[in-house]
C-alpha positions, 0 to 999 in steps of 0.5 A: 384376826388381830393376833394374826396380824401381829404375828405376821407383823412380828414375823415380817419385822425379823424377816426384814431386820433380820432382828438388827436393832436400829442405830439411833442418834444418841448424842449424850453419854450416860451420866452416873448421876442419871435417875434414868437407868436400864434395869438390866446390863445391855450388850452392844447394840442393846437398847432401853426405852423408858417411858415415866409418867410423874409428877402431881401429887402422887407420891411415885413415879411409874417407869415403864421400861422396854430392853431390846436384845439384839437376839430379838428378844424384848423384855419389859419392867414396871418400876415404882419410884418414890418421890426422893422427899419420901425416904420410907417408901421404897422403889418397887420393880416387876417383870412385865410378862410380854406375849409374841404380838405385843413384843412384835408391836413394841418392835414395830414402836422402836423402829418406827418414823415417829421414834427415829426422827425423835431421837435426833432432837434433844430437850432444848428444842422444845423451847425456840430461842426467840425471847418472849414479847411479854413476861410469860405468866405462870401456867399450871394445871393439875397434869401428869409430866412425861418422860421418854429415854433411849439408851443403847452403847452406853449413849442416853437421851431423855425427853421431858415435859409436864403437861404436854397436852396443857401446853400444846392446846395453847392454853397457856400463852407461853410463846417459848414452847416449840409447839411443832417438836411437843406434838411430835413428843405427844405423838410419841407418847401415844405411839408408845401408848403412855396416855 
């Protein structure tokens, strides 16, 4: 039942687009230095959404890569970076192979409200620009940071924050952390199935 739902999904989804890809509100042209690269050329239109789990003590960090095509095809990869300290480690990259109700959910992912409305902000809002009343004192814990970055028409953003969760439980005091725009980065994490 629940695959026949996604294909419908997916069936509705290119019925209602007509495959068209979303236009979304990157701001920020690709950089060369940008460690964030689509493994594939894009196309016009094209977009790539990488999603990277780093950080801790592990010596990669995990990409996750998702290329929209605007034929309607989605592709996936899976890298595996080594920490740039590591220089015997090599990077890895495998095809993810993606069956018709996954692509139709990952589909439904990019076109959602929660990853539109996110591509309007930038890195800077998760901090306010009020300064802080106190000297804020250093907040660590043993977590996992994320990463999500769009690309498409040769326009990136990227998102970043170490310990999401930590920081948005309020454990840590730190009275600079925009707490409304991280649940939103959190709820993008888990719209996309990250954590």
């Amino acid at each position: 039942m629940k695959n026949l739902t996604l294909l419908f999904l997916a069936f509705m989804t290119n019925a209602v687009t007509g495959q068209k890809l979303p236009k979304l509100a990157l701001s920020n042209a690709i950089e060369a230095k940008q460690l964030i690269k689509s493994p594939l050329a894009l196309n016009q239109g094209d977009i790539c959404v990488t999603l990277v789990q780093g950080g801790g003590m592990n010596g990669f960090d995990y990409y996750t890569h998702y290329i929209f095509t605007n034929d309607g095809d989605v592709k996936a990869f899976k890298e595996e970076v080594p920490k740039s300290y590591l220089k015997k480690l090599k990077r890895t990259q495998a095809t993810i192979a993606l069956d018709e109700p996954t692509k139709a959910k990952l589909i439904s992912n990019l076109n959602s409200k929660v990853t539109l409305e996110f591509t309007s902000y930038s890195q800077k809002d998760f901090f306010t620009p009020v300064k802080p009343k106190t000297i804020q004192p250093p907040c660590v814990d043993d977590a996992a940071g994320y990463t999500v970055s769009f690309i498409q028409n040769n326009k990136q953003l990227v998102y970043s924050f170490y310990a999401p969760d930590y920081y948005l439980s309020g454990k840590c005091k730190n009275e600079s952390i925009n707490k409304k725009i991280l649940a939103k980065f959190v709820n993008l994490l888990q719209l996309w199935e990250v954590y």
